[in-house]
N, C-alpha and C positions, 0 to 999 in steps of 0.2 A: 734566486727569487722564483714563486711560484707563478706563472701566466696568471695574468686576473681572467681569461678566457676557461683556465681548466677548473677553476674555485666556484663550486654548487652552490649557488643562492639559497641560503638558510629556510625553511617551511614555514611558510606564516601561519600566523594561530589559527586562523580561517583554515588554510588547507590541513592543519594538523585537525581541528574538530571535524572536518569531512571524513576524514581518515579513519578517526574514532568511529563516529555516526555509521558510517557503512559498514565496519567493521564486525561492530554491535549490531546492526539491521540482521548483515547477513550470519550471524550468531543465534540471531532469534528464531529465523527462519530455518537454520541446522535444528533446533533444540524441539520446535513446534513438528518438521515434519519426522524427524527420530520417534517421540513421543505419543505422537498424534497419528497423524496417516501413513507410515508403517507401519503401526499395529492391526492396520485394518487389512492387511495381508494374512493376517492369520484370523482366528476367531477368540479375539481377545475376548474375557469375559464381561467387561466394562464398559466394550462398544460393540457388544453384539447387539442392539437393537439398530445400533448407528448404521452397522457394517450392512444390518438386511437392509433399511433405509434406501445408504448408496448402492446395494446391487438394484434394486427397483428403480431409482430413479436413475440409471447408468445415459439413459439418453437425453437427460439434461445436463446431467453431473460432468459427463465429457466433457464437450462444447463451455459448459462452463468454466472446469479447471484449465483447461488449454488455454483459453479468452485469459484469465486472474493470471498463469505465469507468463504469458507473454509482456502481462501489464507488471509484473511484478520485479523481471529480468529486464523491460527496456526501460525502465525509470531510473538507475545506476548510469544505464550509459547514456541515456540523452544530458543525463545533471554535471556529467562531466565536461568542463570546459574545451578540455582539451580536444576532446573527441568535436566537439558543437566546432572549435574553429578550423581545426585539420579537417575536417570529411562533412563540410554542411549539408549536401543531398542527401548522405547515412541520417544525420540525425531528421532534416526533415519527412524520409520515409520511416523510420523509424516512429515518429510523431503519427503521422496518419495510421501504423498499427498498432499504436498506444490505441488514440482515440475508439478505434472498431474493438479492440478487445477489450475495452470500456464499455462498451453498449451491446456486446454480445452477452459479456458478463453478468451486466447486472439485470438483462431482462432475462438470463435464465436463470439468475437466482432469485427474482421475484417469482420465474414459472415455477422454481423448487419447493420456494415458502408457499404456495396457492394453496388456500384449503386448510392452513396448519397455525396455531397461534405465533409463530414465529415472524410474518407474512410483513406485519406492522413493521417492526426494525428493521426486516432484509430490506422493505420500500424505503423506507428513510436512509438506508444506505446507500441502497442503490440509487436515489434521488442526489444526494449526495454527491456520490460519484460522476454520477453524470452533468449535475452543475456545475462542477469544480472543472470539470476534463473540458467542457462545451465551452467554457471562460476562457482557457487556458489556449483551447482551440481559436477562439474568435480574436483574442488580444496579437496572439498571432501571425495571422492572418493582415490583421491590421497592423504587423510591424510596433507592435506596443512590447518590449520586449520587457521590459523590468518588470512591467503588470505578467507579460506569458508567465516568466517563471517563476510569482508567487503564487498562480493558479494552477501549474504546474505541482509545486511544492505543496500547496493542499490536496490537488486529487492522488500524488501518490502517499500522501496521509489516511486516506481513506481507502486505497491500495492496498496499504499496509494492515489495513484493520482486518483483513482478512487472516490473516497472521496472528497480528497481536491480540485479539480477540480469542484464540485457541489457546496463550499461554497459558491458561488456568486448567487446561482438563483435565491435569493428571489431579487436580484436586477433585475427591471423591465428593465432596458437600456441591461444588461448583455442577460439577457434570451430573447427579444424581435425586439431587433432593431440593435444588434451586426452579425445577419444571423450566417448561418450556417460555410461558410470559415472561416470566425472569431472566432468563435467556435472551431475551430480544432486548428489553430494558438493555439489559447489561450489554450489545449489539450498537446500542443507540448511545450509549453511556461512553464505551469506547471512539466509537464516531465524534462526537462532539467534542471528546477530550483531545483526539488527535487534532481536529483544527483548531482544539482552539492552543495546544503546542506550538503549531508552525506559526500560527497567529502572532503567539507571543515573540519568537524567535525572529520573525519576517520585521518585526517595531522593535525587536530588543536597542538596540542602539538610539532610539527617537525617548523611547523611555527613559533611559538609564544617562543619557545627555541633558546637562543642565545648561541652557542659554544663557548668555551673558547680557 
């Protein structure tokens, strides 16, 4: 007879759909920067206006990409439970350089959009961002845990939009002849859609439950 001590508790569908979920996240995130910003290493012809764009604005652009993957690398580990109960000072510091790479982030990409029809949807992103991560902060703070990590779960929705929002470039109509307002729309369009995902996801069970 085998030890009930050495027999691996079976993965629950929950931990199996994490599994999925980040799996695909971090798939999206492979396929967006292959596609996307390696090509701006060379003088693609597609994003040669993009590419003079980010050599000019290089002193916002920093500061801003550095701020987006710190927030985009510590959102994996903080959602991990495992991590949050073994090492809780990791993830509480961890939480505070969420937060600051949240707010570095997104007031340099409203300084990126300044001036440019774009300017509308980065602010509403960025707004976004910052309500979701200040919620997530303050619930926190106040030991509101279940409230932290659906506000959690929506700011790194909107994390992610910075990503999932690039899926489309390699489409030539998307990147070319959709302009710049369009652009933003579609910015704002992606935003909304992400929350209102986790939205759905965070009630799926309240939904799909019939009371007796």
């Amino acid at each position: 007879m085998i030890p009930t001590s050495n027999l691996s508790a079976p993965s629950s569908p929950g931990s199996r759909f994490k599994t999925i979920l980040w799996v695909s996240l971090g798939l999206t995130v492979l396929f967006v920067f292959i596609t996307s910003e390696l090509l701006l290493i060379t003088d693609y012809p597609m994003y040669h206006a993009y590419r003079l764009q980010v050599i000019a604005d290089r002193h916002l652009l920093i500061p801003h990409t550095v701020a987006g993957l710190f927030a985009l690398l510590i959102g994996p580990i903080n959602f991990s439970s495992r991590i949050r109960q073994r090492h809780l000072q990791l993830h509480r510091i961890l939480g505070r350089v969420y937060v600051i790479s949240v707010f570095v982030g997104s007031f340099t990409g409203i300084g990126l959009a300044a001036g440019r029809p774009g300017l509308p949807g980065t602010s509403m992103q960025a707004a976004a961002w910052m309500v979701c991560t200040t919620a997530a902060f303050m619930t926190a703070r106040n030991r509101q845990i279940a409230q932290h990590r659906q506000w959690m779960a929506r700011s790194y929705a909107v994390t992610f939009t910075f990503v999932s929002s690039r899926v489309l470039n390699l489409w030539p109509r998307y990147w070319s002849h959709l302009g710049d307002v369009l652009s933003a729309v579609g910015v704002i369009a992606f935003t909304l859609a992400s929350l209102l995902i986790v939205d759905l996801g965070l009630s799926w069970r309240e939904l799909t439950t019939r009371r007796n």
